[in-house]
C-alpha positions as CSV (number, residue, x, y, z in Angstrom):
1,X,102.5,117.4,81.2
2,X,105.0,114.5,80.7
3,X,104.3,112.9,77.5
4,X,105.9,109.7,78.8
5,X,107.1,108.7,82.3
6,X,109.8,106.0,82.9
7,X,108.6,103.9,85.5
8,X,110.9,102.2,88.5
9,X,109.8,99.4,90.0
10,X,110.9,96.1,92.0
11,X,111.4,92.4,91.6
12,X,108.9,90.2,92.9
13,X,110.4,86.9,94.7
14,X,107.1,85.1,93.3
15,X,107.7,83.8,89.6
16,X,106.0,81.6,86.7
17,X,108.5,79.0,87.1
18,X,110.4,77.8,90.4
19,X,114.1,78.7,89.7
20,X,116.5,75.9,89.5
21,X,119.5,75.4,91.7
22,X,121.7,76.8,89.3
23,X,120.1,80.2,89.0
24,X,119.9,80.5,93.3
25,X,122.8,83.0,94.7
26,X,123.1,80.6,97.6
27,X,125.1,78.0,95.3
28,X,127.2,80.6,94.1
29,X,131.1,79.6,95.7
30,X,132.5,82.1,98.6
31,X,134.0,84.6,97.0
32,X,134.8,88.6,96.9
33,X,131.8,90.6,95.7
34,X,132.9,91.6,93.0
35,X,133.8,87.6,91.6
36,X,130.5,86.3,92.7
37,X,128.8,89.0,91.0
38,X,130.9,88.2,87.8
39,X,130.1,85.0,88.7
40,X,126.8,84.9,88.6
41,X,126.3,87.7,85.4
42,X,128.1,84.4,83.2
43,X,125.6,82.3,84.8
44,X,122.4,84.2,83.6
45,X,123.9,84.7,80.1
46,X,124.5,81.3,79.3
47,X,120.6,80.7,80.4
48,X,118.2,79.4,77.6
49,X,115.4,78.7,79.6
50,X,114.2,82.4,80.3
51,X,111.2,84.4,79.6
52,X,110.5,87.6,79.3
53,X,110.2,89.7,82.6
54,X,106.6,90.8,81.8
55,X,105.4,87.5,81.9
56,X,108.4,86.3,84.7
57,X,107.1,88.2,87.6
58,X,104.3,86.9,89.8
59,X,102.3,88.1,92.5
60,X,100.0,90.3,93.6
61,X,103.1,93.3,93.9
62,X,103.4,92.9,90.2
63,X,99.8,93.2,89.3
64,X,99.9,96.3,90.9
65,X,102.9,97.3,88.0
66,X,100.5,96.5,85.3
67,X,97.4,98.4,87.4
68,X,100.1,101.5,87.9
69,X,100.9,101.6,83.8
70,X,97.0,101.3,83.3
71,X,96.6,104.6,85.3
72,X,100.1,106.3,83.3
73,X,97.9,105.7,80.5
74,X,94.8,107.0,81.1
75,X,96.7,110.0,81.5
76,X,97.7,110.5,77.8
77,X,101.1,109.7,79.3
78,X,103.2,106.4,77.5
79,X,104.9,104.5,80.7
80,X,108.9,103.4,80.1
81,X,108.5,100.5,83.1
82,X,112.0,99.2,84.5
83,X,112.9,96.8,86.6
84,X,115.6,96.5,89.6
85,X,116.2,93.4,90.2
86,X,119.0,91.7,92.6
87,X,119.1,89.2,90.1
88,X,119.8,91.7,86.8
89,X,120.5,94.9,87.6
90,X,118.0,97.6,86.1
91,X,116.3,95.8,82.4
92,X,113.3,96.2,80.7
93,X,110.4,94.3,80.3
94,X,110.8,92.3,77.5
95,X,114.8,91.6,78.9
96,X,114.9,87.6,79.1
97,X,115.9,86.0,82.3
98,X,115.6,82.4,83.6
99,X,113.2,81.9,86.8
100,X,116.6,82.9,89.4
101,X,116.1,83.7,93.5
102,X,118.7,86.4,94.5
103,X,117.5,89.4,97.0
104,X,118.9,92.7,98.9
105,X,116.6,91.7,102.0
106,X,119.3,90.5,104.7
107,X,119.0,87.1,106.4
108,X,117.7,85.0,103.4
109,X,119.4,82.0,101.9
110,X,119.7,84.1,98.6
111,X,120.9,87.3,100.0
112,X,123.6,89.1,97.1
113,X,125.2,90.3,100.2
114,X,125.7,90.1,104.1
115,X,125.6,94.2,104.7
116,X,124.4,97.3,103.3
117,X,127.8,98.0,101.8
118,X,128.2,94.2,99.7
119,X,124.5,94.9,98.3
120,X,125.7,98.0,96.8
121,X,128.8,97.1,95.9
122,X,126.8,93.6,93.9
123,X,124.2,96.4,92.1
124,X,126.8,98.3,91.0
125,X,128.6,95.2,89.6
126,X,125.2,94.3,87.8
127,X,124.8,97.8,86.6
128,X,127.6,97.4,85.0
129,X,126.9,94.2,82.8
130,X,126.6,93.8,79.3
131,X,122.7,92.4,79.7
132,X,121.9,96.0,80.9
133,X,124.0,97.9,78.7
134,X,121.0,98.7,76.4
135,X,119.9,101.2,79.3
136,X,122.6,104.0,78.3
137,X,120.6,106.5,80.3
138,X,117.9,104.8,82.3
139,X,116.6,107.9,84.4
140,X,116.1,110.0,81.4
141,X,113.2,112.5,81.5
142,X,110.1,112.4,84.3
143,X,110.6,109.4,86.2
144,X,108.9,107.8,89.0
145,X,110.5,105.4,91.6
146,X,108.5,102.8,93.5
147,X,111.2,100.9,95.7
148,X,111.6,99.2,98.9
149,X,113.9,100.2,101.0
150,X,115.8,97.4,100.7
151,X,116.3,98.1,97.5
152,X,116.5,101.7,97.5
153,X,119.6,101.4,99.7
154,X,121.2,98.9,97.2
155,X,120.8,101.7,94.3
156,X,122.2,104.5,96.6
157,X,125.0,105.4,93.8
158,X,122.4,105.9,90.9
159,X,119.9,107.4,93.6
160,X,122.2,110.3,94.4
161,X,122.8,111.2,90.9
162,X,119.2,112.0,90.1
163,X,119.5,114.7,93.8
164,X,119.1,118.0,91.9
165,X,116.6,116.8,89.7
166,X,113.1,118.6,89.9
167,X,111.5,115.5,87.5
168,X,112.1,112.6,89.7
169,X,109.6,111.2,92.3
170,X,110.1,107.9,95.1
171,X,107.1,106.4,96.7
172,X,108.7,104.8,99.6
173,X,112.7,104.7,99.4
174,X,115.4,104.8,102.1
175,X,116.2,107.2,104.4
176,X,118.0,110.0,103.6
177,X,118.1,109.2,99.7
178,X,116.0,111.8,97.6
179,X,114.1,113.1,100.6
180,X,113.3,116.4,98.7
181,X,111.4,114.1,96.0
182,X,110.2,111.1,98.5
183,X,107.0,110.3,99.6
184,X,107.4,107.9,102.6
185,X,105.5,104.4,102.5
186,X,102.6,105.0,104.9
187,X,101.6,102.1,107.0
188,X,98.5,104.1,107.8
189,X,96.4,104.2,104.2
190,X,96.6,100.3,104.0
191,X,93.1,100.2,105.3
192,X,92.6,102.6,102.2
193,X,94.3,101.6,99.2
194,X,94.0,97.6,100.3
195,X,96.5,95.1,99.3
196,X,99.5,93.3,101.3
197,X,102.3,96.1,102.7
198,X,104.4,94.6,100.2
199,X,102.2,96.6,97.5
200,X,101.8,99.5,99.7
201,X,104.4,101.6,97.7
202,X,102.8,100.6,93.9
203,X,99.2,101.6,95.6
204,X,100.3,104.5,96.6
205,X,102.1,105.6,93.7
206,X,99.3,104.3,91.4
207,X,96.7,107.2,94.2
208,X,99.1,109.7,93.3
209,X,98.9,109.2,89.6
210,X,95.0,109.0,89.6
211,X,94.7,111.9,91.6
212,X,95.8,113.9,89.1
213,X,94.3,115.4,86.1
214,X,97.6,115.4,84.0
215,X,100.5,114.0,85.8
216,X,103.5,116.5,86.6
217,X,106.4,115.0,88.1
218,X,107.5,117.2,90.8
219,X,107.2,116.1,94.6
220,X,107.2,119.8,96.0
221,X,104.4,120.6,93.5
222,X,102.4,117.6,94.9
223,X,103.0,117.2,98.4
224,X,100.9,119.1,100.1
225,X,97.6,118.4,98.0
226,X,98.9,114.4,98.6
227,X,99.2,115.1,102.6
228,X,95.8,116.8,103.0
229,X,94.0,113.8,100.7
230,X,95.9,111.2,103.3
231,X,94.8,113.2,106.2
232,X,91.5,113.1,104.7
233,X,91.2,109.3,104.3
234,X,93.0,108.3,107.0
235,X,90.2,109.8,109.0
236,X,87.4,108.4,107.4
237,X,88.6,104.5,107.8
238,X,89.6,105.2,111.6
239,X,86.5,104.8,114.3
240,X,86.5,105.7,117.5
241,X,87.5,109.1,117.7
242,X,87.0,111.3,120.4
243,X,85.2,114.9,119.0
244,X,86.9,118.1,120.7
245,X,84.6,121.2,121.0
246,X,86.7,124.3,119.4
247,X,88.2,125.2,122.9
248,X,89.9,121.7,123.5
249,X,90.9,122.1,120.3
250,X,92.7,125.5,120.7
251,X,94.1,124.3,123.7
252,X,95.8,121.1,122.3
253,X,97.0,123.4,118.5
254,X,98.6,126.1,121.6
255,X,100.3,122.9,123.5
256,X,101.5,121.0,120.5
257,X,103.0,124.3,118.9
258,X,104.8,125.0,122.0
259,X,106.2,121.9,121.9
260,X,107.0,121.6,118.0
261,X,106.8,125.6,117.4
262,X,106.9,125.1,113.4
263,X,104.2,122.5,113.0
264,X,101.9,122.8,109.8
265,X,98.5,122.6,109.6
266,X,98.5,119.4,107.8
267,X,100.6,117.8,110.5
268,X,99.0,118.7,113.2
269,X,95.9,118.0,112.5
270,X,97.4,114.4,111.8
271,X,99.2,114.1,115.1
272,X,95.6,115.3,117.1
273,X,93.8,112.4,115.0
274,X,96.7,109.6,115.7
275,X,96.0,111.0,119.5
276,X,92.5,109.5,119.0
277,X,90.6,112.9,118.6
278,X,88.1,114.1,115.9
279,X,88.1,117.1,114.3
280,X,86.8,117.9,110.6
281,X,89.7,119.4,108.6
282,X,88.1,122.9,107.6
283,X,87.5,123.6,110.9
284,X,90.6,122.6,112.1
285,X,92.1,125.1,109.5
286,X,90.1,127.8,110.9
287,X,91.1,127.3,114.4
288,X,94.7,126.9,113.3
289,X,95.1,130.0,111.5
290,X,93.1,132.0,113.9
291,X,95.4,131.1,116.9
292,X,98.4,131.6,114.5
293,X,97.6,134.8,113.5
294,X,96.9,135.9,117.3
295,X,100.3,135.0,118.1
C-alpha cells in the first residue's frame, strides 16, 4: 500500500479575491509565447498581495480537493496535493500567488493561448520558472491525476514521461494521453456521485479511493472492479427500463457479439442498459458465459 500519494489536481477560476487587471493574461502585450509567458512569470513574482493556494482557490471543484485528501487519509495514506495552474505552472499548496485569471479553455478573454500547440508551449514555459523550481521531481512515487482535458492536453510533455509507469492513475485526461492508466470522466454517474460536471473528475476519483480498502495505484489492477461498481450504479439511478426474459437476452448478447465480436461482459451489459433494457448483472454473467462457451 502507498504510504503517501502525490495528488494532481486543477485550478479553479473561482477565487477569494477578484484578481486585479494586472494579474489578467488579457493585458498581457501581443507577443511570442514564449515572451508573454516570461512576461507574465515577472509579473507574479513581483506580486505582494498573494495568499496561499490553499486558501486562494474557491468553489465547489476545490472542496472536492479537500473532500479527496480527507478520503487519502482515511486510508493511512499522507496526500502530496499539487496544483496545475495556467497561471503557475505545477506548485504546492502553501505556494503564494496573487488572485490572477489565466486559463487553457479556448475562447476566453484570459486564454494563455489561441491553440493546443501555444497552451503547451506556455506550460512548458511555466514549468520551467523559478517559482516552481522547488518541485525537482513532481511525479515521484504513486501518483494520482485528476485533470480536465483542457488541461491534460496543456501538460502533454510531462504526461508522456510518466507512459511506462505502473504507479500513476488519471481520472478524466485527454485522449490518447496515458490511456493504459485513464479512467475516462463519465457523464453517466453524475446522477450518482452529485455535484456540477466540473467536479465530476475529483468525485470520481475521490469513489475510487473510498472504494478501496488500502489504496494501490495501478489502473489495470482496478479497472474492472471500478467498471462493474459503475455498471452497478448507473443502473440503480436509471428508471424506465425495459426487463428482457433470458431468451431476448441471448438473442441481443449473440447480435451485439456479432457485431463487436470481442465485447466484455462488463461492456455489454452496459451497452443493453444504455439501449433502455433491464437485466440484473449476475444473470447477465450467466447468460454471457453460457452462450460464450457454446460458441
Amino acid at each position: 500500500m502507498a504510504k503517501q500519494l502525490t495528488v494532481v489536481v486543477t485550478c479553479t477560476d473561482r477565487k477569494a479575491a477578484p484578481a486585479p487587471p494586472q494579474y489578467q493574461v488579457r493585458h498581457l502585450p501581443e507577443a511570442p509565447t514564449d515572451v508573454r509567458a516570461a512576461t507574465w512569470r515577472d509579473i507574479i513574482s513581483r506580486a505582494t498581495d498573494t495568499w496561499p493556494l490553499g486558501r486562494l482557490y474557491r468553489g465547489e471543484a476545490w472542496h472536492q480537493v479537500s473532500k479527496l485528501q480527507a478520503a487519502i487519509r482515511a486510508k493511512g495514506v499522507t496526500p502530496r496535493v499539487l496544483v496545475a495552474s495556467a497561471g503557475l505552472g505545477l506548485c504546492s499548496l502553501d505556494f503564494e500567488s496573487p488572485s490572477y485569471s489565466a486559463t487553457f479553455a479556448p475562447g476566453h478573454p484570459d486564454s494563455v493561448g489561441a491553440n493546443r500547440l501555444q497552451s503547451r508551449a506556455w506550460w512548458d514555459q511555466l514549468r520551467q520558472a523559478a517559482a516552481t523550481s522547488e518541485l525537482e521531481q513532481p511525479f515521484g512515487g504513486p501518483t494520482l491525476l485528476v485533470l480536465s482535458e483542457t488541461y491534460a492536453s496543456a501538460m502533454t510533455n510531462d504526461l508522456a514521461l510518466l507512459e511506462r509507469r505502473n504507479d500513476v492513475v488519471v481520472f478524466g485526461g485527454s485522449d490518447g494521453l496515458l490511456e493504459r492508466q485513464r479512467f475516462p470522466s463519465d457523464l453517466g454517474l453524475r446522477s450518482v456521485l452529485g455535484g456540477t460536471a466540473v467536479s465530476l473528475n475529483l468525485r470520481m476519483a475521490i469513489a475510487w479511493v473510498e472504494r478501496q480498502d488500502e489504496i494501490e495505484v495501478e489502473a489495470n489492477r482496478n479497472r474492472e472492479d471500478w467498471e462493474t461498481w459503475a455498471v452497478e450504479v448507473r443502473a440503480t439511478t436509471t428508471y424506465g427500463r425495459q426487463p428482457l426474459d433470458d431468451a431476448a437476452v441471448i438473442d441481443w448478447i449473440r447480435d451485439a457479439r456479432k457485431r463487436q465480436p470481442s465485447l466484455s461482459k462488463t461492456a455489454a451489459l452496459r451497452l443493453l442498459r444504455d439501449s433502455g433494457a433491464a437485466c440484473e448483472q449476475r444473470r447477465f454473467g450467466e447468460l454471457f458465459r453460457r452462450l460464450t462457451e457454446d460458441v
